[in-house]
ZALUM-953228 format. One line per 8 residues: their letters; for each residue x, y, z of C-alpha. Coordinates in Angstrom, 3 decimals, always signed. Layout:
BEGIN
A) X:Y:Z  ... .
***
This chain:
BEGIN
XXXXXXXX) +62.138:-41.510:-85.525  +60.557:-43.861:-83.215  +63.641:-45.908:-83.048  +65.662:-42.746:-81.880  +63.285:-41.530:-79.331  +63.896:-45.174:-77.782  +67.647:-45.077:-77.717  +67.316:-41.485:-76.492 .
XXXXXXXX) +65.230:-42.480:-72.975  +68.046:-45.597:-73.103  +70.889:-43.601:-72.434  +68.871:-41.292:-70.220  +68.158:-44.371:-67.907  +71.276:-45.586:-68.124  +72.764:-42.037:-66.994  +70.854:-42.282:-64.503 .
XXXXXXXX) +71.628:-45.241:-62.993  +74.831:-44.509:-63.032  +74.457:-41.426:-61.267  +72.900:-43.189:-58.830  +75.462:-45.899:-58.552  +78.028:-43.258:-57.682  +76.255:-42.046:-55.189  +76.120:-45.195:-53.424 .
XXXXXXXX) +71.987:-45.261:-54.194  +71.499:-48.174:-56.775  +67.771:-49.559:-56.599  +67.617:-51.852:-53.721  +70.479:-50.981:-51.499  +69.431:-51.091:-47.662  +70.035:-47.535:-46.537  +70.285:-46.953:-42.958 .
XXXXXXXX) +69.304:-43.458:-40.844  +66.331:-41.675:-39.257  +64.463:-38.698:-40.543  +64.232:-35.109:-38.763  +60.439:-35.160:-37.902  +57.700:-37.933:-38.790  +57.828:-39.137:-42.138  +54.320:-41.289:-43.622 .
XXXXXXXX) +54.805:-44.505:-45.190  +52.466:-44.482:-48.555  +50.464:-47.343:-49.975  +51.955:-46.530:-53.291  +54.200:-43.817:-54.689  +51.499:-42.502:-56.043  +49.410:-41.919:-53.210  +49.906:-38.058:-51.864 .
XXXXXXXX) +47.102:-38.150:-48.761  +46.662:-42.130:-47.918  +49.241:-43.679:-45.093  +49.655:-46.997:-43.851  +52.589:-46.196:-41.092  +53.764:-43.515:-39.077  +58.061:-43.204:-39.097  +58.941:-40.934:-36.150 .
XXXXXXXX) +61.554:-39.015:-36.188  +64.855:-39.135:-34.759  +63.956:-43.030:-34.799  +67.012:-44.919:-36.710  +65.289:-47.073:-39.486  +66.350:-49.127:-42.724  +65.385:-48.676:-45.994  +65.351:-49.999:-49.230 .
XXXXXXXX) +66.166:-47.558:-51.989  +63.928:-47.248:-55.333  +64.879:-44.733:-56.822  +66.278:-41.039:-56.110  +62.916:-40.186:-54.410  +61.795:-43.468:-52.490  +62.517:-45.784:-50.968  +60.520:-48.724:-49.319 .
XXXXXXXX) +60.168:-49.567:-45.672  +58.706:-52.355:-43.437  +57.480:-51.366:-40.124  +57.407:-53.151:-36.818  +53.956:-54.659:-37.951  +55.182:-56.639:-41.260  +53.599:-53.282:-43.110  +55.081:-52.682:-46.255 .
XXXXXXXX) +54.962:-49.588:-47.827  +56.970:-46.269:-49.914  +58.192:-43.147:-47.622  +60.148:-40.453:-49.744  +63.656:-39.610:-48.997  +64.276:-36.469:-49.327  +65.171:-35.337:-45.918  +66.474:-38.797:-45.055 .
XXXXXXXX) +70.038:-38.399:-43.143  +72.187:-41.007:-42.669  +73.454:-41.911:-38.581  +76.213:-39.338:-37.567  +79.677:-40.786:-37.086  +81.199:-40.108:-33.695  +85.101:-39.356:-33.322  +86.641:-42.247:-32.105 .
XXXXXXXX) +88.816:-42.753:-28.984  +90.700:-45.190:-26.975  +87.847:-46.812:-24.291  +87.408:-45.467:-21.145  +84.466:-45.917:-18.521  +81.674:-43.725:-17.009  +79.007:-43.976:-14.989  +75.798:-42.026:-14.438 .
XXXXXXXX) +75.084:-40.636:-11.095  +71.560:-40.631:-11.798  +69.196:-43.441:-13.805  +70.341:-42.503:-17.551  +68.493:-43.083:-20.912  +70.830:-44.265:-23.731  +70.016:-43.122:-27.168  +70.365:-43.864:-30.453 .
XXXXXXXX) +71.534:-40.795:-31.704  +73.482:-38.184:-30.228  +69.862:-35.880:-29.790  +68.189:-35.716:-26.293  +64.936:-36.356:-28.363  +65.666:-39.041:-30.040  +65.334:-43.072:-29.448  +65.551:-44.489:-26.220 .
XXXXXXXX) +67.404:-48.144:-26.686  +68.814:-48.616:-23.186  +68.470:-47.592:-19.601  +71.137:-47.290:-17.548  +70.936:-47.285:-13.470  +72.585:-44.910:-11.443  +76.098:-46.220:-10.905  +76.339:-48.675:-14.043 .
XXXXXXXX) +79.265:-48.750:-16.154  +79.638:-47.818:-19.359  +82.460:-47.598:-21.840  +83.259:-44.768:-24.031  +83.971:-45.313:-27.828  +83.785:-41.936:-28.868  +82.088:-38.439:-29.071  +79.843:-35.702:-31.074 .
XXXXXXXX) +78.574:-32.287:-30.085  +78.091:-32.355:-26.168  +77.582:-36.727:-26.252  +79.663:-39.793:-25.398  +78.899:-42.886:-27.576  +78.549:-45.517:-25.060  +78.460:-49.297:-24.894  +76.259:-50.933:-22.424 .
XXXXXXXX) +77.213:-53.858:-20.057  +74.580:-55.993:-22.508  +76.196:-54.748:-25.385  +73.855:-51.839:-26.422  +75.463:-49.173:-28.207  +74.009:-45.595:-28.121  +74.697:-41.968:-26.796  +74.720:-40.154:-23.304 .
XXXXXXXX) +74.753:-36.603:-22.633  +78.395:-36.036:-21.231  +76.960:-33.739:-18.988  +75.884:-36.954:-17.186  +78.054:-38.616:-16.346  +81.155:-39.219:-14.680  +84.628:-40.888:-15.198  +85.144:-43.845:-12.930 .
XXXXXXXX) +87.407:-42.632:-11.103  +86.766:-43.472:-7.187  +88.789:-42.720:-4.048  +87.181:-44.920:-1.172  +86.961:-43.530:+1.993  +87.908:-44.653:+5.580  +85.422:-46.723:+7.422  +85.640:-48.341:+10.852 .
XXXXXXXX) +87.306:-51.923:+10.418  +85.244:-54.840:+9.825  +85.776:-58.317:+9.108  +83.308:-59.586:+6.669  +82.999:-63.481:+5.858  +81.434:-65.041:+2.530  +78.545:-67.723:+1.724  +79.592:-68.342:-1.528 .
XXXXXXXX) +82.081:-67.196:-4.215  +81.849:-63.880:-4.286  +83.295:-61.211:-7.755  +85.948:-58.886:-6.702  +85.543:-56.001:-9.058  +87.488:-53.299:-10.670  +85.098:-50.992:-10.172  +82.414:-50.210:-7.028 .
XXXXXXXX) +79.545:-49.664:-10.203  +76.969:-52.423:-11.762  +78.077:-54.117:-14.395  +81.676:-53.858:-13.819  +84.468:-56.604:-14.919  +85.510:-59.130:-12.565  +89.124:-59.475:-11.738  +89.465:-62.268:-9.105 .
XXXXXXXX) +87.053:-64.049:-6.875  +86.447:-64.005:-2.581  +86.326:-68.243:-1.990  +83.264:-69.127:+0.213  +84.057:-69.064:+3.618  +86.576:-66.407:+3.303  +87.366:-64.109:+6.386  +88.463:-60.468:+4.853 .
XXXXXXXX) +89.384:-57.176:+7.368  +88.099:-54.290:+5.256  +88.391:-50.627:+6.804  +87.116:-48.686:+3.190  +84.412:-48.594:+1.266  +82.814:-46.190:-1.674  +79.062:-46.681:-1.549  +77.569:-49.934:-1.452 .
XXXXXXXX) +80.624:-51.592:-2.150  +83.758:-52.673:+0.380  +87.308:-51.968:-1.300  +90.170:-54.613:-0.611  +93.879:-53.827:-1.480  +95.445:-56.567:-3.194  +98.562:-57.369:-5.043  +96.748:-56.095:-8.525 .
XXXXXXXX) +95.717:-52.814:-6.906  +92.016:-51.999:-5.157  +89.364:-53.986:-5.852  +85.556:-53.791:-4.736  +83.109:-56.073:-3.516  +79.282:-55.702:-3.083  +78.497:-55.199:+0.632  +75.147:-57.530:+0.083 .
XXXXXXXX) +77.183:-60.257:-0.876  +79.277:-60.589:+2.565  +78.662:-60.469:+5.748  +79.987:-58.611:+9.127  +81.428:-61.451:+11.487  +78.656:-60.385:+13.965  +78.737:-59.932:+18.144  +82.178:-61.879:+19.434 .
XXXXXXXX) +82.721:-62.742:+22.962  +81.121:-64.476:+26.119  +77.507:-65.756:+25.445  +76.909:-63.489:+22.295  +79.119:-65.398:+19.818  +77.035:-66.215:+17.196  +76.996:-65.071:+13.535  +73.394:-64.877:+11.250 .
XXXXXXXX) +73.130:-63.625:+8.054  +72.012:-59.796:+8.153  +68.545:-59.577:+6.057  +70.152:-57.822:+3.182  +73.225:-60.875:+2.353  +73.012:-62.988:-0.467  +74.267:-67.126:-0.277  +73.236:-70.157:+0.319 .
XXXXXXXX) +70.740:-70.932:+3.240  +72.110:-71.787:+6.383  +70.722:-74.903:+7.959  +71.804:-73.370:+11.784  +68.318:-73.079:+12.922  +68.010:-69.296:+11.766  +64.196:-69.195:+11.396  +62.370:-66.263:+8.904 .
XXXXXXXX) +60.309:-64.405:+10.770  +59.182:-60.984:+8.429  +56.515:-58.828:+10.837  +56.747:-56.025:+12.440  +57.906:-55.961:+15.943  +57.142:-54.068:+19.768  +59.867:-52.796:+21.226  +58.359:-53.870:+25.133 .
XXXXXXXX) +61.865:-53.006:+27.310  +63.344:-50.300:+29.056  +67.252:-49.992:+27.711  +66.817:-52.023:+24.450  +69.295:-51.580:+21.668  +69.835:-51.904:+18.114  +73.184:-54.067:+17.904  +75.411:-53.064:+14.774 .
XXXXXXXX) +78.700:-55.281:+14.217  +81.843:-53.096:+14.201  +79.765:-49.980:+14.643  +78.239:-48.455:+18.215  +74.666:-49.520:+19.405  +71.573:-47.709:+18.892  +69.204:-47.092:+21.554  +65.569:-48.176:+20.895 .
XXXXXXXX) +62.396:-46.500:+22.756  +59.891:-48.825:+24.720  +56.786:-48.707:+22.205  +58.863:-47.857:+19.533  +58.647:-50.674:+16.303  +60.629:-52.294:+14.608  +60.601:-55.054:+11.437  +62.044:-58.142:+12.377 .
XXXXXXXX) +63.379:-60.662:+9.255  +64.984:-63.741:+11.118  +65.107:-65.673:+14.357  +68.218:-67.558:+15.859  +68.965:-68.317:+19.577  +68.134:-65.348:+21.695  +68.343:-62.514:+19.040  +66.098:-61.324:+16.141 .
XXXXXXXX) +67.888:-59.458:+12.758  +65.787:-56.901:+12.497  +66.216:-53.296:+10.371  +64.911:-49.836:+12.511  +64.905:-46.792:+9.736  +66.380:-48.623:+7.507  +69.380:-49.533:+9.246  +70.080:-53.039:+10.344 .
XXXXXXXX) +71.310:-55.123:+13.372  +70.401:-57.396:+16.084  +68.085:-57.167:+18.908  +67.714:-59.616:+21.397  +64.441:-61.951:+21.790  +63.578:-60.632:+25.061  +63.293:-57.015:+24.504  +60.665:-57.143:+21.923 .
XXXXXXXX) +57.052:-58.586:+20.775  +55.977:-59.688:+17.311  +53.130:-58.163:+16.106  +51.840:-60.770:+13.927  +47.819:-61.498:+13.178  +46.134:-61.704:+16.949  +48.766:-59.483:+18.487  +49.017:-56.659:+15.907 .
XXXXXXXX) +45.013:-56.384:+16.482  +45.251:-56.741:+20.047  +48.040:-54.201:+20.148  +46.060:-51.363:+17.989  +43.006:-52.068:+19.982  +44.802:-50.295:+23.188  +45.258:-47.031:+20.736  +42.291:-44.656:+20.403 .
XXXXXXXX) +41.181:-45.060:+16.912  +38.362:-43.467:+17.412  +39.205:-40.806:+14.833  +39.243:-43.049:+12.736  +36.713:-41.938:+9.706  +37.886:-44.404:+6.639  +34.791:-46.324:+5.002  +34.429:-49.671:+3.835 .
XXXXXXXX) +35.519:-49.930:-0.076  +35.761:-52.805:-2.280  +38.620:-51.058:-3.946  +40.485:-51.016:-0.646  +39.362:-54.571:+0.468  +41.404:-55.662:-3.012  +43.740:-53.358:-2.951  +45.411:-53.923:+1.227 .
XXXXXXXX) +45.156:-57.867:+0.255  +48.176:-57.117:-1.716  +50.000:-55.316:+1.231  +52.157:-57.271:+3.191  +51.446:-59.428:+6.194  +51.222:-57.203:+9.111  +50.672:-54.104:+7.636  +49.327:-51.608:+10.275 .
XXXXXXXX) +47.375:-49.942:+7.591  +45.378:-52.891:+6.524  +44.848:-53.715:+10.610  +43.527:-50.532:+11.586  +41.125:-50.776:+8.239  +39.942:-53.997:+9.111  +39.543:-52.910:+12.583  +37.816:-49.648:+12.055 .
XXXXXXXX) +35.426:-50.112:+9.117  +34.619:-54.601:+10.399  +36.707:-55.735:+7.196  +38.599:-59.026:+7.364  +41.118:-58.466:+4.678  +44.102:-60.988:+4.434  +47.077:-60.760:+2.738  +47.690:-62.347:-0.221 .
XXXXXXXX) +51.479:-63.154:+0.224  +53.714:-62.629:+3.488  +55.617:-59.914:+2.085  +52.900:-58.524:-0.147  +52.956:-58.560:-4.114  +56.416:-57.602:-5.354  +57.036:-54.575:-8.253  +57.669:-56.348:-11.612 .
XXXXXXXX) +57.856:-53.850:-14.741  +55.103:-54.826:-17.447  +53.153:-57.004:-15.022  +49.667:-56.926:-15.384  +48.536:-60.500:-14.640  +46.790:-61.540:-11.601  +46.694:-65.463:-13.411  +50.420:-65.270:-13.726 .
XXXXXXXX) +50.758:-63.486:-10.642  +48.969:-66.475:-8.649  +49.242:-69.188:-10.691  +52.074:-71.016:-8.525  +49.987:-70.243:-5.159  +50.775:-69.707:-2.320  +54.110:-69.989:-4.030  +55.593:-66.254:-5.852 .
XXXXXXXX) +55.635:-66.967:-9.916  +58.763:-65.778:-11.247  +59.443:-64.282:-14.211  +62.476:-63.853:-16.699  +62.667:-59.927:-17.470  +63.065:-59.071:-20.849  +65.804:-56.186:-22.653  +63.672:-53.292:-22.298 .
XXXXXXXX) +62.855:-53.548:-18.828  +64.376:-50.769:-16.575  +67.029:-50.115:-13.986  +67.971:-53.413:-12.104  +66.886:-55.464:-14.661  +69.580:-58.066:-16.204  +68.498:-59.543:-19.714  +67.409:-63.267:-18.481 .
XXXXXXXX) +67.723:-63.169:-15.186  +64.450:-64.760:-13.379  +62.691:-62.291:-10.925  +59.490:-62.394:-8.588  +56.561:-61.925:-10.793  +54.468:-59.165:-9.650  +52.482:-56.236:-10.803  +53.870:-52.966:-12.488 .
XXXXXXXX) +52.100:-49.668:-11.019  +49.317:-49.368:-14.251  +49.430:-53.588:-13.576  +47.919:-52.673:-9.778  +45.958:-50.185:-10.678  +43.601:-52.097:-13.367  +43.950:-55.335:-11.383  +42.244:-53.506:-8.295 .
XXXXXXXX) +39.523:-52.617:-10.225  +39.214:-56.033:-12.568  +38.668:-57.740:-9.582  +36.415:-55.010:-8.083  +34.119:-56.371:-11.431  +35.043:-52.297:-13.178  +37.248:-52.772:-16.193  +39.286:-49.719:-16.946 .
XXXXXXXX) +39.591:-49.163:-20.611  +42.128:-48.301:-22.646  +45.562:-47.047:-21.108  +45.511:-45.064:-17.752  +48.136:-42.496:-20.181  +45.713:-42.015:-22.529  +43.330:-39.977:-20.533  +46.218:-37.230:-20.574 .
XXXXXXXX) +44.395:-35.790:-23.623  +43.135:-32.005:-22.304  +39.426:-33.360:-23.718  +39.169:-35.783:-20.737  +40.223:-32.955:-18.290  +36.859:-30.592:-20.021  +34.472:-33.844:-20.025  +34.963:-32.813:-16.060 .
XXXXXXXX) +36.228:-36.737:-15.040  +39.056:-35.278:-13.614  +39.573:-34.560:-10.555  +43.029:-32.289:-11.262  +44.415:-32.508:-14.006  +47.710:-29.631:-15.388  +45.825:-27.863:-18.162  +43.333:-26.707:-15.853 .
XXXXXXXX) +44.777:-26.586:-12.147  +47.950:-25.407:-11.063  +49.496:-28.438:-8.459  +48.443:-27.823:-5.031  +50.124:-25.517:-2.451  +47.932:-27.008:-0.054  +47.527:-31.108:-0.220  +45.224:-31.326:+3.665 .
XXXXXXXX) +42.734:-29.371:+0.452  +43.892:-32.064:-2.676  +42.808:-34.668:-0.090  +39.611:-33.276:+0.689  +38.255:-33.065:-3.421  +39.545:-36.821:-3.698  +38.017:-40.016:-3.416  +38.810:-43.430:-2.043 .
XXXXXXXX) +40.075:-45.634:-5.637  +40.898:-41.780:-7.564  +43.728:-42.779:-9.662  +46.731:-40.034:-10.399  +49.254:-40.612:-12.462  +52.346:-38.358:-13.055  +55.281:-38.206:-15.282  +58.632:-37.326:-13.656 .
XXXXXXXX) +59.822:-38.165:-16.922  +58.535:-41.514:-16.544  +55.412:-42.583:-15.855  +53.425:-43.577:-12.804  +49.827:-44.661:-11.468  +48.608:-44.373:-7.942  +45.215:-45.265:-5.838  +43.877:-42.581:-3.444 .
XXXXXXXX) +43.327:-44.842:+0.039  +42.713:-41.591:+2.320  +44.521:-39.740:+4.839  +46.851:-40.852:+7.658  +44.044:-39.335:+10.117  +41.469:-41.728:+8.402  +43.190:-44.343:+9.237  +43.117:-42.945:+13.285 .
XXXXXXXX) +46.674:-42.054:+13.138  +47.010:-39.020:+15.565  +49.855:-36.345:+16.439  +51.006:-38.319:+19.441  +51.769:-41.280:+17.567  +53.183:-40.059:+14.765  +55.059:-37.179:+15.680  +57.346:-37.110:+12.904 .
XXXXXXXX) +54.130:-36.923:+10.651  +52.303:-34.753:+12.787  +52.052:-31.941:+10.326  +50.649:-34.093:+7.442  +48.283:-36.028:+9.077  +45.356:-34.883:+6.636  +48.300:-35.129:+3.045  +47.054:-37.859:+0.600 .
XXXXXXXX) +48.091:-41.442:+0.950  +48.328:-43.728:-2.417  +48.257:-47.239:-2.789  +50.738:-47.973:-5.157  +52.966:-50.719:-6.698  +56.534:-49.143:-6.999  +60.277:-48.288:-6.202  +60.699:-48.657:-1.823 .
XXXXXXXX) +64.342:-50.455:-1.316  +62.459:-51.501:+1.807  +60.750:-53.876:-0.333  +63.564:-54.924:-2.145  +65.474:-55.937:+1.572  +62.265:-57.870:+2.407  +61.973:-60.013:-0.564  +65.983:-60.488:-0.655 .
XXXXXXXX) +65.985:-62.032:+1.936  +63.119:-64.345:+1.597  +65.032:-65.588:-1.371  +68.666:-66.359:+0.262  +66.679:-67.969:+3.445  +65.848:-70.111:+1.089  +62.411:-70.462:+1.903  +59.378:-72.864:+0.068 .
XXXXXXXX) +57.840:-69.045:-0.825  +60.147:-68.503:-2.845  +62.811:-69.269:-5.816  +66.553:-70.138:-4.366  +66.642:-68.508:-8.145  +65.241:-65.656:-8.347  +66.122:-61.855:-7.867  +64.228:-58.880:-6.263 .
XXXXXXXX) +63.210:-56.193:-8.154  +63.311:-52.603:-6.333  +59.747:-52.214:-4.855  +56.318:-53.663:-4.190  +52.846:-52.967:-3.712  +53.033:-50.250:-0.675  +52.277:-46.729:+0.433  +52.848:-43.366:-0.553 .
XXXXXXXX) +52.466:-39.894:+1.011  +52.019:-36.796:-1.569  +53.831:-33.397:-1.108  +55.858:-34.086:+2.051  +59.365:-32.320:+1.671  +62.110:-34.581:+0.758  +64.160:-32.929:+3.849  +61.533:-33.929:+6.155 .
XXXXXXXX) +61.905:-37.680:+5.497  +62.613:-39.848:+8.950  +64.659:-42.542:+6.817  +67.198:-42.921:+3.952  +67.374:-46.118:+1.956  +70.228:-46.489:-0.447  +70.452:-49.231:-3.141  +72.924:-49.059:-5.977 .
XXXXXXXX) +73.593:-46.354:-5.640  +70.006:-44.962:-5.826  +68.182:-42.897:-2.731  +65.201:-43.882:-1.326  +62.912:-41.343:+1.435  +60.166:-42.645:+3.362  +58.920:-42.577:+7.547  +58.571:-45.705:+9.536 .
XXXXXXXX) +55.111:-45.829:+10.675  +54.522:-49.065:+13.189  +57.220:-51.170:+11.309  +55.594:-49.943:+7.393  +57.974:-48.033:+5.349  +55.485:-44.829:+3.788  +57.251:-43.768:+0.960  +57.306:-39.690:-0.104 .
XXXXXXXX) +56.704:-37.777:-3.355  +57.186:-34.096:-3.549  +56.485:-33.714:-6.945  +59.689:-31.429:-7.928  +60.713:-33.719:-10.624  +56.853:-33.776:-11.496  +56.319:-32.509:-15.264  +52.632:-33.006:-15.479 .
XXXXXXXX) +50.136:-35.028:-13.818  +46.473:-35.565:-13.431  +43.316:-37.429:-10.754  +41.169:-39.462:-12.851  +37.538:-40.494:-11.153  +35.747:-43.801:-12.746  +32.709:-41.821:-12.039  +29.292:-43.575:-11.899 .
XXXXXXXX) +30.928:-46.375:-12.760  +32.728:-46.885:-9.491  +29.921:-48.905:-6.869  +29.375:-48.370:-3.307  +30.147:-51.534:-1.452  +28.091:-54.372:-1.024  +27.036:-56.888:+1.377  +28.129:-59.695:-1.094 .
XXXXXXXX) +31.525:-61.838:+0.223  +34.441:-59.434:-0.902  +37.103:-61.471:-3.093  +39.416:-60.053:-0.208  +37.837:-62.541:+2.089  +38.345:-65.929:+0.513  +40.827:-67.916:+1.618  +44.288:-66.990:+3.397 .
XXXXXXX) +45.113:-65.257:-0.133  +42.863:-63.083:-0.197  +41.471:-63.400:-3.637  +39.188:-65.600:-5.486  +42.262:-67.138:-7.435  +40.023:-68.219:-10.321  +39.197:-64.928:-11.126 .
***
């Protein structure tokens, strides 16, 4: 009897298996696919309460079958343990086509199903190209210019098909070889090559990009990687790179200049190769980038051109205090914070804000770097940042990082926005726990160390009153979907700013200024051209990323802006205020936000020598 019972549960096994087998599930095939909702990995299969890992769902994972009911995973962590599969389903297949190319209009996630929800495994930048394999239910699978294959919502983007429009001629010349394109988008193939030294007449463009007819058809070239063949005739023959142009550095006495600058003449103009002048007001500012002969390059709302020497002051260290001092800043109400004293070290050289805070609350805050401490997503180092002083570190960005990033590519090293944020207040001695994100949770908002915060307060209709409730270092961060930190640094009337010299700004005079480290193309020009000067500061190798430690303005109308920046396609908003571009953010693509206070933790300041004051950095670089 016993005998039978055992050949019985043999052929009951063995059916079994071979049930299993012909469903493609034999014990220790790798199964690949992503579960519905969260699934918990189990110490054992026995275990019904007990978890060691979290699955998520919609989050494409391998397994390794046991039997019909589990199967066992390893997580990210080197955890091994058993997750039933049950309502386990395997990645969708997409209907095939022949390849054609899109592009997003907007900064895109890729994903890695065809589910809004589900993984994000790539970011595309607005304008990027990406190739089309195939589609399923409402999304194109894609392939990435790093190879990254995933899904887009069809519904974002659009077929690269371009029909460049009619410019005013130009001739543009080359520093280098230069990639003709097939298409005016990032990432797009090459098809040809502009020699260095070549002389092209180009009368259309489509965006940021020049198109050429040649004998294979239209082909595009990045407008930063030429320039315009600059002011012919008579005395004014001369050509200098314009601040945004990439190449080699010219050794023709063009000397880097990067300050702001006083328009001081009656009649002065903005000079624009191929295009007609614009006039500039006596007072009015202006940033100058480079020197050469009689004329400065200089950019004026974001525009750029030539000025000559004569017709304008730079306001560097002496004169940009000796210029303010004329201006009535009595009005001028903002304290002395060690937060701040940090915080405007990382500003660039010549910022008006940090000279009317040094000369209104006695402070003698320096700037760490000329150009300030550039945006670098994931930095959070202030030894990396500094460790090649007075020099800028650079970095190699890694896969994940976001639009403008290319997978080993070397950039400036600098802080990410949460990377400012807790470096401000590391080297103001308070350590900031934990992640900034974290204190999302509703049960901060109730403890009361909020400020605002969405579960509780509706945004504000009226930010002269959001200014009023906040403090000098309150820290806001929003997500618009992404995420972003911010400093409160006061008001624009704080700083003695008044309705006669800001017009533009006049109604938000009392609207709440952040310190911040993020996007400003303004930034990007600035440290662009530091690099193709080639100057000791900074890395003949390197790239820019979009942004920098700057200033923001909350709840001005996008219409209202007094300057448009484009860069790859992307739009940037901000007023020119005495040569600093203030960035805007009117909170429509805002989901949720809150204002977080340190509380009794934060210190009044001290009579103790700020780490702002040390050296021509800034910062004890020890620390």
């Amino acid at each position: 009897m016993m005998r039978k019972r055992k050949i019985l549960l043999l052929l009951a096994l063995l059916i079994g298996l071979t049930a299993g087998a012909a469903r493609g599930e034999a014990p220790g095939e790798e199964i690949t696919g992503y579960f519905p909702d969260q699934a918990f990995v189990r110490p054992s299969m026995e275990s019904t309460l007990e978890y060691v890992d979290v699955i998520n769902g919609l989050h494409v994972v391998t397994l390794k079958k046991v039997d019909e009911t589990w199967a066992e995973y390893t997580g990210e962590k080197g955890i091994t343990g058993y997750v039933k599969t049950a309502s386990f389903l395997p990645v969708p297949e997409y209907e095939p086509e022949e390849p054609w190319d899109v592009y997003p209009e907007n900064r895109t996630e890729v994903r890695s199903l065809p589910d809004y929800n589900a993984e994000r495994i790539y970011t595309a930048a607005a304008g990027e190209l990406l190739t089309v394999n195939g589609r399923i239910k409402g999304f194109l699978h894609v392939t990435a210019r790093d190879g990254t294959e995933g899904y887009v919502m069809k519904a974002w983007v659009k077929e690269a098909v371009f029909r460049p429009k009619d410019i005013r001629a130009v001739t543009v010349c080359t520093g280098e070889k230069v990639p003709l394109l097939t298409y005016p988008l990032l990432g797009a193939r090459t098809a040809g090559t502009l020699e260095r030294g070549a002389l092209i007449r180009v009368g259309k463009s489509w965006g940021d990009y020049y198109a050429l007819e040649t004998k294979d058809g239209v082909r595009y070239v990045e407008k930063q990687r030429v320039g315009i063949l600059a002011l012919t005739g008579g005395e004014d023959r001369l050509f200098f790179r314009l601040p945004n142009v990439k190449g080699k550095p010219r050794r023709d006495g063009v000397e880097e200049i990067y300050c702001p600058g006083l328009i001081t003449a009656e009649g002065a103009a903005l000079r624009r190769p191929g295009e007609k002048d614009l006039p500039l007001k006596k007072g009015s500012t202006v940033y100058v980038y480079t020197a050469y002969g009689d004329w400065y390059g200089v950019s004026r709302g974001g525009t750029a051109g030539y000025i000559r020497r004569s017709d304008a002051e730079l306001l560097m260290g002496k004169r940009l205090t000796a210029h303010l001092q004329e201006k009535d800043l009595s009005g001028g109400r903002i304290r002395r914070n060690k937060l701040l004293d940090i915080a405007f070290s990382m500003v660039e050289r010549g910022n008006p804000f940090q000279a009317r805070y040094n000369l209104i609350t006695g402070a003698k805050v320096k700037s760490l770097f000329p150009l300030g401490v550039p945006y670098f997503w994931g930095g959070t180092s202030y030894r990396i940042l500094t460790e090649k002083y007075p020099r800028y570190t650079t970095r190699t960005a890694w896969q994940s990082s976001p639009v403008f990033y290319r997978k080993g590519t070397v950039y400036l090293y600098g802080f990410d926005c949460v990377g400012f944020v807790k470096s401000v207040y590391q080297q103001a001695g308070q350590r900031i726990s934990g992640t900034l994100t974290g204190r999302r949770d509703p049960a901060w908002c109730r403890a009361g160390t909020h400020v605002y915060c969405d579960d509780v307060h509706p945004l504000p209709t009226d930010w002269r009153k959001a200014a009023r409730r906040m403090q000098v270092g309150d820290i806001m961060v929003i997500h618009h979907p992404g995420t972003h930190a911010m400093m409160y640094m006061g008001t624009l009337r704080d700083y003695g700013y008044t309705e006669q010299q800001l017009p533009a700004l006049a109604k938000y005079l009392d609207y709440p200024l952040m310190l911040q480290s993020g996007e400003n193309h303004y930034s990007y020009q600035r440290f662009q051209s530091l690099i193709a000067s080639g100057s000791q500061m900074g890395s003949p190798a390197a790239s820019p990323t979009d942004g920098g430690v700057g200033i923001c303005i909350l709840g001005v109308p996008r219409k209202d802006a007094e300057m448009t920046l484009t860069l790859h396609g992307a739009v940037s908003r901000c007023f020119d205020v005495e040569g600093c571009c203030v960035t805007m953010l009117d909170f429509n693509s805002v989901t949720d936000y809150f204002v977080w206070r340190m509380g009794n933790e934060r210190t009044a300041w001290t009579a103790a020598p700020g780490a702002a004051e040390e050296a021509e950095g800034g910062m004890d670089l020890e620390n």
